[in-house]
Biopython code that builds the backbone (N, CA, C, O; Angstrom):
import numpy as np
from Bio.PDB.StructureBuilder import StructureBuilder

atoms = [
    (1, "UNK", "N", (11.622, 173.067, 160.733)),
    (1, "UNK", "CA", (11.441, 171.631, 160.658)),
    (1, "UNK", "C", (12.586, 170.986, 159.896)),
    (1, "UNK", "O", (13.150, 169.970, 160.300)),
    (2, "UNK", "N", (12.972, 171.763, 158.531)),
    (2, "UNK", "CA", (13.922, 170.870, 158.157)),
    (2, "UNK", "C", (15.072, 171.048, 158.833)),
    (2, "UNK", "O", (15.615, 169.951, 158.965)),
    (3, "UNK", "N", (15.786, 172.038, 159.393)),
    (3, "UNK", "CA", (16.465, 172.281, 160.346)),
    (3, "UNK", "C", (17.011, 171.360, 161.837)),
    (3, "UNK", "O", (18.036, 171.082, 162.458)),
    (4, "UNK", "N", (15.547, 171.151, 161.862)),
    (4, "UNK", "CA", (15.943, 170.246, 162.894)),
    (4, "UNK", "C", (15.840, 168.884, 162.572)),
    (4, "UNK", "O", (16.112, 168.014, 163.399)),
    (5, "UNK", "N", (15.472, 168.639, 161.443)),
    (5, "UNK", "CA", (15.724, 166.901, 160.785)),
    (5, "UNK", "C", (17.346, 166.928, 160.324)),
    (5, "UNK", "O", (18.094, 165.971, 160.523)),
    (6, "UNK", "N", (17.763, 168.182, 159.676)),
    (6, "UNK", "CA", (19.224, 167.981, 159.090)),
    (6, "UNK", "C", (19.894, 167.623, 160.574)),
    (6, "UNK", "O", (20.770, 166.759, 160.599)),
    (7, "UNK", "N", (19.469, 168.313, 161.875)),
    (7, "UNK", "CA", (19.942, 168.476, 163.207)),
    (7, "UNK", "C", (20.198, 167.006, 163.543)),
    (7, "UNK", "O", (21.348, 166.681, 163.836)),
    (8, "UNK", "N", (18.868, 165.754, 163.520)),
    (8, "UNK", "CA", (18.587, 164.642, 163.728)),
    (8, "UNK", "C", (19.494, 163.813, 162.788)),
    (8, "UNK", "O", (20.231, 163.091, 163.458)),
    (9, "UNK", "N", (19.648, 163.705, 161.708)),
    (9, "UNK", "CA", (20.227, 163.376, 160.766)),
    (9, "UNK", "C", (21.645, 163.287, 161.149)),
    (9, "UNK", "O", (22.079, 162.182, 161.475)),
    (10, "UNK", "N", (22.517, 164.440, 161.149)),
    (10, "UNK", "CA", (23.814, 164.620, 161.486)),
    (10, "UNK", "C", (23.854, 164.134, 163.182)),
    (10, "UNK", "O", (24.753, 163.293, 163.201)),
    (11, "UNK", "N", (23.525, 164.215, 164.028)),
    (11, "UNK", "CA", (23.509, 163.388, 165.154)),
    (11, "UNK", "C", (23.839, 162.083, 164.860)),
    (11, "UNK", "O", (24.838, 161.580, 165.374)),
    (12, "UNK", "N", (22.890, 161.254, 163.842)),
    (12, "UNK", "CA", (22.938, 159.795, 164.103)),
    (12, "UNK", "C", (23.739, 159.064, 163.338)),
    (12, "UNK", "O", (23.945, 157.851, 163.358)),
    (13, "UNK", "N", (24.383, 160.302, 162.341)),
    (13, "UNK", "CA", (25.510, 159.919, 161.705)),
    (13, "UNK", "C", (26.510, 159.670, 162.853)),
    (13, "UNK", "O", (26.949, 158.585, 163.235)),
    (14, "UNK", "N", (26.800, 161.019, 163.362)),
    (14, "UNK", "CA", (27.917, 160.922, 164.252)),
    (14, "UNK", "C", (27.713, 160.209, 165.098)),
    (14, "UNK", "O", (28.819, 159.756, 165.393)),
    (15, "UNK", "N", (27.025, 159.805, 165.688)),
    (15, "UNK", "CA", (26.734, 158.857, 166.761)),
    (15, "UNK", "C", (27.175, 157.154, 165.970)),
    (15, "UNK", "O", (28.242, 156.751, 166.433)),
    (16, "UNK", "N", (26.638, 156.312, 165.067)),
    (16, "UNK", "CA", (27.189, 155.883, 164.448)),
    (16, "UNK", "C", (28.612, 155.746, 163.975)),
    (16, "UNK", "O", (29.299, 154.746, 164.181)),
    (17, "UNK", "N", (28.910, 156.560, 163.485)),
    (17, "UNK", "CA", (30.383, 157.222, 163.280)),
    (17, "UNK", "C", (31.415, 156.375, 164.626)),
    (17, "UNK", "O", (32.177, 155.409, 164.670)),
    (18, "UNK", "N", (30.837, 157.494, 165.676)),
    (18, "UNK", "CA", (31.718, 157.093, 167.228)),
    (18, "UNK", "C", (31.274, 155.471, 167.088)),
    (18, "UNK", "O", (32.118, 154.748, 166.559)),
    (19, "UNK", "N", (29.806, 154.745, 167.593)),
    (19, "UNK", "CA", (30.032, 153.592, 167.630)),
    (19, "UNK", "C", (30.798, 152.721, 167.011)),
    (19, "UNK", "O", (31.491, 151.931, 167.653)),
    (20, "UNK", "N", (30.778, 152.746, 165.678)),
    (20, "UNK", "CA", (31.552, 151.904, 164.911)),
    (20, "UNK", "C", (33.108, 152.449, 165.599)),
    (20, "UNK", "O", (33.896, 151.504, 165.629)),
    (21, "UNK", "N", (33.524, 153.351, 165.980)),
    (21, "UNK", "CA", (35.123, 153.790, 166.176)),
    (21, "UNK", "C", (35.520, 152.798, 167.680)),
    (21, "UNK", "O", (36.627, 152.500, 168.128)),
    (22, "UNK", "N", (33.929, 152.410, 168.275)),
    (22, "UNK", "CA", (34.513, 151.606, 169.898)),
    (22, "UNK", "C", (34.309, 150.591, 169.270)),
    (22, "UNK", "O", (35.049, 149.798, 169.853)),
    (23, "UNK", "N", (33.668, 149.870, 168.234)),
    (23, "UNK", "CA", (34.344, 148.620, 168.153)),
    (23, "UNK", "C", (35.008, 148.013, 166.860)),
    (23, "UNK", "O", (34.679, 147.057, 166.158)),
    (24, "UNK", "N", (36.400, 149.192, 166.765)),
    (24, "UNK", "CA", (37.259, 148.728, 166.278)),
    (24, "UNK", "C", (38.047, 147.737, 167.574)),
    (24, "UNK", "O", (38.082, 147.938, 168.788)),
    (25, "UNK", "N", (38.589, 146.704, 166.807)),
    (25, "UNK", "CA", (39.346, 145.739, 167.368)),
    (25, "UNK", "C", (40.595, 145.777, 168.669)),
    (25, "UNK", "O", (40.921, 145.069, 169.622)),
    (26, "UNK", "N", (41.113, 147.311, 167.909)),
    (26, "UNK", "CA", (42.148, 147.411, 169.301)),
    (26, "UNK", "C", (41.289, 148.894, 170.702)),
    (26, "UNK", "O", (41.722, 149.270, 171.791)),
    (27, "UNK", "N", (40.362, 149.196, 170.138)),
    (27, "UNK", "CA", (39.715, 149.479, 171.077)),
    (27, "UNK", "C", (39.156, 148.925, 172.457)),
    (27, "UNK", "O", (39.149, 149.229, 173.650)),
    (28, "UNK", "N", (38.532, 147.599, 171.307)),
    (28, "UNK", "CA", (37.995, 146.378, 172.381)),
    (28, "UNK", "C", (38.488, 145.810, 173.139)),
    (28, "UNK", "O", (38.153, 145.548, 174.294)),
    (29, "UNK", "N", (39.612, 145.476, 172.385)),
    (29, "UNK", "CA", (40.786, 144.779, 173.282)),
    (29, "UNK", "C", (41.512, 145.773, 174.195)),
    (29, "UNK", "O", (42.472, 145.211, 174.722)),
    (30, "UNK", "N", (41.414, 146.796, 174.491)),
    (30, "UNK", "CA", (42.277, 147.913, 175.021)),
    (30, "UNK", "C", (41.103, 147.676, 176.681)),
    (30, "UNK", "O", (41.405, 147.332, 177.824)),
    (31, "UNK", "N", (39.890, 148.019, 176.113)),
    (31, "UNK", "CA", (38.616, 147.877, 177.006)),
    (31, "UNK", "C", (38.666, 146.336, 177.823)),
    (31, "UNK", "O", (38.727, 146.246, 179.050)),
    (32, "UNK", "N", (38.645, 145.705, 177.319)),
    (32, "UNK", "CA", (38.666, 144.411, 177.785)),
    (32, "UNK", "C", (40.104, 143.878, 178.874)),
    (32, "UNK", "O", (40.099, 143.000, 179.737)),
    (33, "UNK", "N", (41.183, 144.732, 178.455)),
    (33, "UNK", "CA", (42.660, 144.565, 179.554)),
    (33, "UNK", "C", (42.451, 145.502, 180.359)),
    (33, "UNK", "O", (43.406, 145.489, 181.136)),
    (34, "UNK", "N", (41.576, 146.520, 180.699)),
    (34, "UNK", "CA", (41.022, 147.339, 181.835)),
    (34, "UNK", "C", (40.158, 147.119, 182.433)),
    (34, "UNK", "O", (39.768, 147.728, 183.429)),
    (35, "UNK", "N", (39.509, 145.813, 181.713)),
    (35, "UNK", "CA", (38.389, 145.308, 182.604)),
    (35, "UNK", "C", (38.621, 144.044, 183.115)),
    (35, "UNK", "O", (37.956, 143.346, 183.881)),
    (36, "UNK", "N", (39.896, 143.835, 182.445)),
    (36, "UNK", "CA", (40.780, 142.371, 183.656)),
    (36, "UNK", "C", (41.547, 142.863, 184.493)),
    (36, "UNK", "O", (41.868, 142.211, 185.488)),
    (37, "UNK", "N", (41.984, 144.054, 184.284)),
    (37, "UNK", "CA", (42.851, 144.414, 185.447)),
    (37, "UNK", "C", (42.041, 144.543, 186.581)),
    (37, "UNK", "O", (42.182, 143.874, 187.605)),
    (38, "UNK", "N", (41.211, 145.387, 186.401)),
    (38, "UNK", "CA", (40.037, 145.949, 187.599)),
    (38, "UNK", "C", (39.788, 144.710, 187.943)),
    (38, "UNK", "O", (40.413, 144.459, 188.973)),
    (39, "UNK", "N", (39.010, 143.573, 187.476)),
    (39, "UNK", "CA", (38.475, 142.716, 187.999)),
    (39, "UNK", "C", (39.550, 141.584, 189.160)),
    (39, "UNK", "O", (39.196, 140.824, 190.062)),
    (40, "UNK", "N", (41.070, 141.960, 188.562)),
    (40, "UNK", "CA", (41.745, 141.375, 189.026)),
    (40, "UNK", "C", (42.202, 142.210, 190.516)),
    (40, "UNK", "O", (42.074, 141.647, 191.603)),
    (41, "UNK", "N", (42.619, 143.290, 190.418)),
    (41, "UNK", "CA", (42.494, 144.120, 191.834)),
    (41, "UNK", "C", (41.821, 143.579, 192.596)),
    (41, "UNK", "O", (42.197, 142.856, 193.518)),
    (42, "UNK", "N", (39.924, 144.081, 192.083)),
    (42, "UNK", "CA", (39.337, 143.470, 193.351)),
    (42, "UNK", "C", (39.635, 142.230, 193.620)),
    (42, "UNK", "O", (40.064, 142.160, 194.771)),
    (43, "UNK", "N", (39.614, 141.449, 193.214)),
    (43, "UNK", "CA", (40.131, 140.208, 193.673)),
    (43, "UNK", "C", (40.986, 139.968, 194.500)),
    (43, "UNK", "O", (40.789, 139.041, 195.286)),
    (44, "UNK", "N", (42.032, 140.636, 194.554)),
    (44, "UNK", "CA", (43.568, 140.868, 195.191)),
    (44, "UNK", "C", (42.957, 141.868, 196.664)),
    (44, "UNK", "O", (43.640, 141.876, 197.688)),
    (45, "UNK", "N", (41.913, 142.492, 196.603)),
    (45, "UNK", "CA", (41.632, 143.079, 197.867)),
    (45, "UNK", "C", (41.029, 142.157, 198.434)),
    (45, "UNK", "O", (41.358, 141.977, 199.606)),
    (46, "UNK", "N", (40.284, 141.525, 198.035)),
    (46, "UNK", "CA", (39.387, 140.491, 198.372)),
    (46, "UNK", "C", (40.383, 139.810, 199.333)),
    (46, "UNK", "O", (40.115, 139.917, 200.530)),
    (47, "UNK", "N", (41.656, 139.024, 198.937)),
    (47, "UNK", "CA", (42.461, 137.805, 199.323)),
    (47, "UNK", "C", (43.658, 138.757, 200.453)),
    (47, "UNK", "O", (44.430, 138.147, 201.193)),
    (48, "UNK", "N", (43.621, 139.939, 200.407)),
    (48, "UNK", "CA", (44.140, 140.906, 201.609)),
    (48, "UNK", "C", (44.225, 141.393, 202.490)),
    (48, "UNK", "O", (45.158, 141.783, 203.192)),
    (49, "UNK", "N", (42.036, 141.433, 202.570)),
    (49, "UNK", "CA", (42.195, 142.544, 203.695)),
    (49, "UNK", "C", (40.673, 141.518, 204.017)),
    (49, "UNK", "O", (39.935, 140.881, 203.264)),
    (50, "UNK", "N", (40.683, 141.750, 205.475)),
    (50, "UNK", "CA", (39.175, 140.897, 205.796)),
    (50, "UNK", "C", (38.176, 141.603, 205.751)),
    (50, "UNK", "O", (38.205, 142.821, 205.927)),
    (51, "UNK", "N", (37.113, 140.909, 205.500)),
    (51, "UNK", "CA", (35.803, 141.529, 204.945)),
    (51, "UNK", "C", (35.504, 142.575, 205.850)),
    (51, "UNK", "O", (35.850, 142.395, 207.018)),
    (52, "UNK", "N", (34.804, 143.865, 205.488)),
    (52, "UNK", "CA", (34.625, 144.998, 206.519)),
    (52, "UNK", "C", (35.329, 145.476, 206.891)),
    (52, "UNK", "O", (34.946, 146.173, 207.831)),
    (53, "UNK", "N", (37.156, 145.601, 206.525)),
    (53, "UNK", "CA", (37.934, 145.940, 207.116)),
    (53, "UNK", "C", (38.104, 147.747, 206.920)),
    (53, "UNK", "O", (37.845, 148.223, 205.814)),
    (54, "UNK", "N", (38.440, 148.438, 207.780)),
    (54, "UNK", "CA", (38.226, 149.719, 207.928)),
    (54, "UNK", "C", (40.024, 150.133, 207.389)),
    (54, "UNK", "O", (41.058, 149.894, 208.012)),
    (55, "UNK", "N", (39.872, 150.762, 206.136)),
    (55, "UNK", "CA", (41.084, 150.853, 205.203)),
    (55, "UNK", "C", (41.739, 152.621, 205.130)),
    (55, "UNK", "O", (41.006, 153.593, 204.949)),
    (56, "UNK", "N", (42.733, 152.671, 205.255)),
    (56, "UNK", "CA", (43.066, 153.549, 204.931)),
    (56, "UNK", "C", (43.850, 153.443, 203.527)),
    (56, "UNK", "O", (44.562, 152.455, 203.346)),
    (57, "UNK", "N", (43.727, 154.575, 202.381)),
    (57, "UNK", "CA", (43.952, 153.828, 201.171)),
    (57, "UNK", "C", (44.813, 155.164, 200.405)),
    (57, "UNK", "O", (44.842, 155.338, 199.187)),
    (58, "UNK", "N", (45.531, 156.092, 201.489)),
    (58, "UNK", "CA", (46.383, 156.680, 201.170)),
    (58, "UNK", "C", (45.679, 158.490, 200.942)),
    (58, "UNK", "O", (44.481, 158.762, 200.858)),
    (59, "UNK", "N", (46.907, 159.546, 200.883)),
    (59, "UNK", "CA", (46.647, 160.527, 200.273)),
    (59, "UNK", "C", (45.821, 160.716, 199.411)),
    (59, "UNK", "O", (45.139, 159.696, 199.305)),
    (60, "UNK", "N", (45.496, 161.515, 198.697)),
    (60, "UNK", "CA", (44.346, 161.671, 197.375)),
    (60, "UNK", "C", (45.678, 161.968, 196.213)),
    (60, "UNK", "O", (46.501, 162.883, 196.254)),
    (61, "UNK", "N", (45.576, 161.075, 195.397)),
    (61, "UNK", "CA", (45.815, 160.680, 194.308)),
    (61, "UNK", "C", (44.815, 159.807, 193.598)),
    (61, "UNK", "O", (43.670, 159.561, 193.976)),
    (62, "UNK", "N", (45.312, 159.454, 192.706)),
    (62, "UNK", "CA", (45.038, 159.153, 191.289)),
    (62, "UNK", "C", (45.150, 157.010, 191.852)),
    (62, "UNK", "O", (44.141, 156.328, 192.031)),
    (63, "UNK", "N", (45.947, 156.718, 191.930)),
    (63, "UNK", "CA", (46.235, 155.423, 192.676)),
    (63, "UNK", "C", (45.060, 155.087, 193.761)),
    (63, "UNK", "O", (44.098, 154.323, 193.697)),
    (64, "UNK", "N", (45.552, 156.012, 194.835)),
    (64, "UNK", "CA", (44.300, 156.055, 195.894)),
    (64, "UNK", "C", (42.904, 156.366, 195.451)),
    (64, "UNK", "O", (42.107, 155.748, 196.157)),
    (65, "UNK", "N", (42.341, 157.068, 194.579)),
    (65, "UNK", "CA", (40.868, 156.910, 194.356)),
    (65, "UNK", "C", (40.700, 156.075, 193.544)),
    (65, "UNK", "O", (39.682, 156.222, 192.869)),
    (66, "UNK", "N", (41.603, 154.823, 193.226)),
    (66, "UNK", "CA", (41.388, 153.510, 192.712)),
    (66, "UNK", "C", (41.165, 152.622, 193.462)),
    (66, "UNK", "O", (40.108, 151.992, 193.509)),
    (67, "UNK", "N", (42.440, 152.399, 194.367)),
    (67, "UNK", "CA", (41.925, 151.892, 195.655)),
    (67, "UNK", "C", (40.580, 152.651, 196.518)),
    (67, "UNK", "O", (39.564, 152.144, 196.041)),
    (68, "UNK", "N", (40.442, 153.014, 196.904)),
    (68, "UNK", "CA", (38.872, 153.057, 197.470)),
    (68, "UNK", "C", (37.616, 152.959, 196.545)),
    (68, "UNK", "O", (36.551, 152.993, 197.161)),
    (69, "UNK", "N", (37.526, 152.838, 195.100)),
    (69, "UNK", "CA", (36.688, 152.387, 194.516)),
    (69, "UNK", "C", (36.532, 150.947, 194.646)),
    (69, "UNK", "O", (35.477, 150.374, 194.920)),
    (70, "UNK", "N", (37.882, 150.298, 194.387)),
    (70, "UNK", "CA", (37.643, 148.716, 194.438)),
    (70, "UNK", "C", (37.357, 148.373, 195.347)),
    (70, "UNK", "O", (36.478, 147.525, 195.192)),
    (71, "UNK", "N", (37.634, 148.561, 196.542)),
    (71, "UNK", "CA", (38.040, 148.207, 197.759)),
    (71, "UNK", "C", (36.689, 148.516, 198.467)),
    (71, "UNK", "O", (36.634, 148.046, 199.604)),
    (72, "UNK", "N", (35.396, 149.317, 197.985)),
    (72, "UNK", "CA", (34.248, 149.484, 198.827)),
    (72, "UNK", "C", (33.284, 148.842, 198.828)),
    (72, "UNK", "O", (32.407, 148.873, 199.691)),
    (73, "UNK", "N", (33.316, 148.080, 197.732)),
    (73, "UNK", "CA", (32.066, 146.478, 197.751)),
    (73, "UNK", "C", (33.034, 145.646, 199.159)),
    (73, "UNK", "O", (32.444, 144.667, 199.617)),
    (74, "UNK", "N", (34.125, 145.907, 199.683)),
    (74, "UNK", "CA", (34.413, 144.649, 200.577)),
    (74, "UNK", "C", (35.276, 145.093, 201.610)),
    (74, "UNK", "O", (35.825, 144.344, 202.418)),
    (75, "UNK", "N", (35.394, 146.448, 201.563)),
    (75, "UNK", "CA", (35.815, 147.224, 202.842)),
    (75, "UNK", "C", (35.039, 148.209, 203.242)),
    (75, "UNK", "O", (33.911, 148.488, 202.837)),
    (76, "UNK", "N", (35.899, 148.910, 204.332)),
    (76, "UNK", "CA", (35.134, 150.272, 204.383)),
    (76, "UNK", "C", (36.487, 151.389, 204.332)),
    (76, "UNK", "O", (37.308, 151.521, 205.240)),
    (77, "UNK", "N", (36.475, 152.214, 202.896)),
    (77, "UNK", "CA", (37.536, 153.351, 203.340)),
    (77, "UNK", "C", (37.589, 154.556, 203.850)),
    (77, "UNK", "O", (36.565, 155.177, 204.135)),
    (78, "UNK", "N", (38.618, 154.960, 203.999)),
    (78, "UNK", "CA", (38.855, 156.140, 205.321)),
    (78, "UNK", "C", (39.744, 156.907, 204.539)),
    (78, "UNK", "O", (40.556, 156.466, 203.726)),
    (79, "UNK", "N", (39.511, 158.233, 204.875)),
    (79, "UNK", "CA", (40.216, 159.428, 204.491)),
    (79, "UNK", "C", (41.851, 159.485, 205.271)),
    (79, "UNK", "O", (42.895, 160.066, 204.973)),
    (80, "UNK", "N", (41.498, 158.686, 206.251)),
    (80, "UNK", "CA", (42.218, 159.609, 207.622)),
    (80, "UNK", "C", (43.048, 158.347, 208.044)),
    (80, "UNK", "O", (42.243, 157.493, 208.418)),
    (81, "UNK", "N", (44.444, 157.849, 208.142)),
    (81, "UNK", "CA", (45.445, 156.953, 208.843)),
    (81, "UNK", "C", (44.748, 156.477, 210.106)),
    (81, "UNK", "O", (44.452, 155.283, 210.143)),
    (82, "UNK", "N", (44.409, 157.341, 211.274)),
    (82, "UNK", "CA", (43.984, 157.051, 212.244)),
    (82, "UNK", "C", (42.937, 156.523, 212.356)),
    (82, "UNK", "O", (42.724, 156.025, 213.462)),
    (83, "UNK", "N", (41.965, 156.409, 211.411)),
    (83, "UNK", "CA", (40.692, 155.745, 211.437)),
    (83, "UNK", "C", (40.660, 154.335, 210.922)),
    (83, "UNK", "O", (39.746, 153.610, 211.315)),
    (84, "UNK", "N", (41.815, 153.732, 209.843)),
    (84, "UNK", "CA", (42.057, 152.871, 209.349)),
    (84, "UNK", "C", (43.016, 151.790, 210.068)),
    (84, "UNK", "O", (44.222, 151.849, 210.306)),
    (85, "UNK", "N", (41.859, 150.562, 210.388)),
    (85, "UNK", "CA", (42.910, 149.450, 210.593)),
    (85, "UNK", "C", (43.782, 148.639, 209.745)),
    (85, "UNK", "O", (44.258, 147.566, 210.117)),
    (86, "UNK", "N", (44.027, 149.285, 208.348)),
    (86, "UNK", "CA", (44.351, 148.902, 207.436)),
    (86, "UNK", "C", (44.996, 149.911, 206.309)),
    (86, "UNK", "O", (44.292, 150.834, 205.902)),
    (87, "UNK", "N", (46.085, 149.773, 205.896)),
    (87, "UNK", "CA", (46.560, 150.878, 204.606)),
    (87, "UNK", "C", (47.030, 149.742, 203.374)),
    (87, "UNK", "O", (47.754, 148.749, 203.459)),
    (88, "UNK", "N", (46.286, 150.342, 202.190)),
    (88, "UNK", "CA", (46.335, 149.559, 201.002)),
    (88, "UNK", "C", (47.143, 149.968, 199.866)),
    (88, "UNK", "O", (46.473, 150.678, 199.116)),
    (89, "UNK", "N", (48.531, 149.757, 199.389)),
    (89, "UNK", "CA", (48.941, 150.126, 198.531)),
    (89, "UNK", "C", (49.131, 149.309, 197.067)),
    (89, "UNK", "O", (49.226, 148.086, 196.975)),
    (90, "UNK", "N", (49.167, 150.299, 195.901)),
    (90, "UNK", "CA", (49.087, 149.510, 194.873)),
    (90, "UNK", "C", (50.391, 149.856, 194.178)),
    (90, "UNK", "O", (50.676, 151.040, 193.999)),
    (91, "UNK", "N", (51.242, 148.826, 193.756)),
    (91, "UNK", "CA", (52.322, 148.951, 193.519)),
    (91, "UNK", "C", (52.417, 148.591, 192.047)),
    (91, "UNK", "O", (51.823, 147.636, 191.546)),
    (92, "UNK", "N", (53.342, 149.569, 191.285)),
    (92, "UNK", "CA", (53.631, 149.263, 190.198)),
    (92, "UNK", "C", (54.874, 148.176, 189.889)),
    (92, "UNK", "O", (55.919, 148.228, 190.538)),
    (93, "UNK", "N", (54.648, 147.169, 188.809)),
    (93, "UNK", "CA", (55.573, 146.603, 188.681)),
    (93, "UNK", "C", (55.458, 145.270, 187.232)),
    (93, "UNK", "O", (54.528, 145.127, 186.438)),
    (94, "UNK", "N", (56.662, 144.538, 187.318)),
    (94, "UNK", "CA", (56.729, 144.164, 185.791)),
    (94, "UNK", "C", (57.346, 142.770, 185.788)),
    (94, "UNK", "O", (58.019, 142.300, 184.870)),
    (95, "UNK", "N", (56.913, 141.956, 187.351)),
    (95, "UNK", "CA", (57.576, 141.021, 187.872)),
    (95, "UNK", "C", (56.096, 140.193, 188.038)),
    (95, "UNK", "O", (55.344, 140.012, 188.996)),
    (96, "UNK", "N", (56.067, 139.723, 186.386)),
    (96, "UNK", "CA", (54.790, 138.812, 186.348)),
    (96, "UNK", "C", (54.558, 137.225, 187.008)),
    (96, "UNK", "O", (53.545, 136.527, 187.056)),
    (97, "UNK", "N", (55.896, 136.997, 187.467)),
    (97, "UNK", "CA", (55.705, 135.476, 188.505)),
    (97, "UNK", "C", (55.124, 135.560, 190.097)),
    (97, "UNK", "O", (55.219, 134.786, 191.050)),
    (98, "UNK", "N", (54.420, 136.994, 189.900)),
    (98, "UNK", "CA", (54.358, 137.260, 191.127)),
    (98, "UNK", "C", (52.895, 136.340, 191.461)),
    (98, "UNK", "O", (52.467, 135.877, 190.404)),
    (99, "UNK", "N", (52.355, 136.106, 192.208)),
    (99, "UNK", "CA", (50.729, 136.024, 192.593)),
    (99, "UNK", "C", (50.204, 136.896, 192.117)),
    (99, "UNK", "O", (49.784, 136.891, 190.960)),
    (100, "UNK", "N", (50.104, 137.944, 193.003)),
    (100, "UNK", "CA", (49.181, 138.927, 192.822)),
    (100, "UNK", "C", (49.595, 140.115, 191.264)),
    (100, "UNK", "O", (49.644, 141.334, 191.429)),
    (101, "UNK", "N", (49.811, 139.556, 190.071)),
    (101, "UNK", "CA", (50.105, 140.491, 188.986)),
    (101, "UNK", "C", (49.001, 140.358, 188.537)),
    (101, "UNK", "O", (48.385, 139.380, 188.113)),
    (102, "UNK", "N", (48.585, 142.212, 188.736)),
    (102, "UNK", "CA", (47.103, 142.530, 187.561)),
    (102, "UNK", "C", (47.826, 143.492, 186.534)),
    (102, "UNK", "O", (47.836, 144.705, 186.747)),
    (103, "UNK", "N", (48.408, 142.965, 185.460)),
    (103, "UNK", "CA", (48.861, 143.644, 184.723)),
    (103, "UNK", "C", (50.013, 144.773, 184.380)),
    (103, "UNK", "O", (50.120, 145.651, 183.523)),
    (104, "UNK", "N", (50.912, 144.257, 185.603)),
    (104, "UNK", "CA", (51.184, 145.425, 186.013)),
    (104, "UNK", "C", (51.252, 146.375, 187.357)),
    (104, "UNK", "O", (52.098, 147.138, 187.823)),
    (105, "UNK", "N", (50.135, 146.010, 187.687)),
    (105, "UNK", "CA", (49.853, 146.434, 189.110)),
    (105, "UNK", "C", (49.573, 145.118, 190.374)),
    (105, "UNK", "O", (49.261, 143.940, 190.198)),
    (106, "UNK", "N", (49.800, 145.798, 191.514)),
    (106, "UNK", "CA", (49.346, 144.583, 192.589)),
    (106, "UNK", "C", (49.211, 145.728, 193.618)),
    (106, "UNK", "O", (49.703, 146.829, 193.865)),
    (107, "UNK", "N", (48.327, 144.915, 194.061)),
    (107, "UNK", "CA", (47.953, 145.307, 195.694)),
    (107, "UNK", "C", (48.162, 144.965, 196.789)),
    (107, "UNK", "O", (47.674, 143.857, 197.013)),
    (108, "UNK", "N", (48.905, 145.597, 197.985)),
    (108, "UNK", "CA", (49.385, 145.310, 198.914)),
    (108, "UNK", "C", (48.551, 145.683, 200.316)),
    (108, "UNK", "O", (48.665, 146.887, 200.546)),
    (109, "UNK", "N", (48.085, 145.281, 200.894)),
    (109, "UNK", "CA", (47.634, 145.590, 202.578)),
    (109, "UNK", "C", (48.876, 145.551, 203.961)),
    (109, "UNK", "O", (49.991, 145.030, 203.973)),
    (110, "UNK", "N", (48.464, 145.986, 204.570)),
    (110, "UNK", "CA", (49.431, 146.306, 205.936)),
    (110, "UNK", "C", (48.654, 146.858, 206.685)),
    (110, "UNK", "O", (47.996, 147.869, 206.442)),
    (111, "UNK", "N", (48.679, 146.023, 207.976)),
    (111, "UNK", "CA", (47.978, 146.753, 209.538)),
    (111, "UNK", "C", (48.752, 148.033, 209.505)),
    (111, "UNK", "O", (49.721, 148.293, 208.792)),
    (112, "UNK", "N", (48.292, 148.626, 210.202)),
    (112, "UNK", "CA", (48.202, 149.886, 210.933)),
    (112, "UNK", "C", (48.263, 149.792, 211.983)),
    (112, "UNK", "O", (47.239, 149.621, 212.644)),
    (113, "UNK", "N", (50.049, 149.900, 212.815)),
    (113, "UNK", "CA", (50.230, 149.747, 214.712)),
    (113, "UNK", "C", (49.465, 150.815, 215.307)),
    (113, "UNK", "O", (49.421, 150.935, 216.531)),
]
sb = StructureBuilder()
sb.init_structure("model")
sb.init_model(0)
sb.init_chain("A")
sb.init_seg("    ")
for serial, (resi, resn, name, xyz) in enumerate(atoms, 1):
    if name == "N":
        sb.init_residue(resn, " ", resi, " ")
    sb.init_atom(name, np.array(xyz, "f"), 0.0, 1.0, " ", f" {name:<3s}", serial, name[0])
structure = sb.get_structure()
């Protein structure tokens, strides 16, 4: 019994511990520019590709299973070039007069002949 109270005890320290560590200030703010970027992507798919559009969203990478996360509240993605009337790329870059700058990143669409 006491064993497992010291057990309970040290848990809710550490648990505590971690909470207080996510809301230190540059945490929050770190959280909060990943949750404008994202929000800004989708957005940028939104104004790209027409609703339901059947996407191809590249090789499997790290980029590409970003794009098909955002991109599935308002497309539909595809593994496969040939299935996609659409290929979505997200381009890095640092040319903030652009429209479409999420931080850094933008998103690009292109038919598929």
């Amino acid at each position: 019994m006491v064993i497992a109270l010291a057990c309970f005890i040290q848990s809710t320290v550490s648990s505590a511990n971690t909470s207080m560590k996510l809301r230190k200030p540059t945490v929050v703010s770190t959280w909060s520019a990943v949750n404008d970027q994202t929000n800004c992507l989708r957005h940028e798919i939104t104004l790209e590709l027409p609703r339901d559009a059947h996407v191809y969203t590249g090789p499997t990478s790290y980029d590409s299973n970003l794009l098909t996360e955002y991109s599935t509240p308002w497309a539909v993605p595809t593994g496969h070039r040939v299935k996609g009337a659409w290929q979505l790329y997200l381009i890095k870059t640092t040319n903030i007069h652009l429209r479409a700058y999420c931080s850094g990143l933008l998103v690009r669409a292109q038919r598929i002949p």
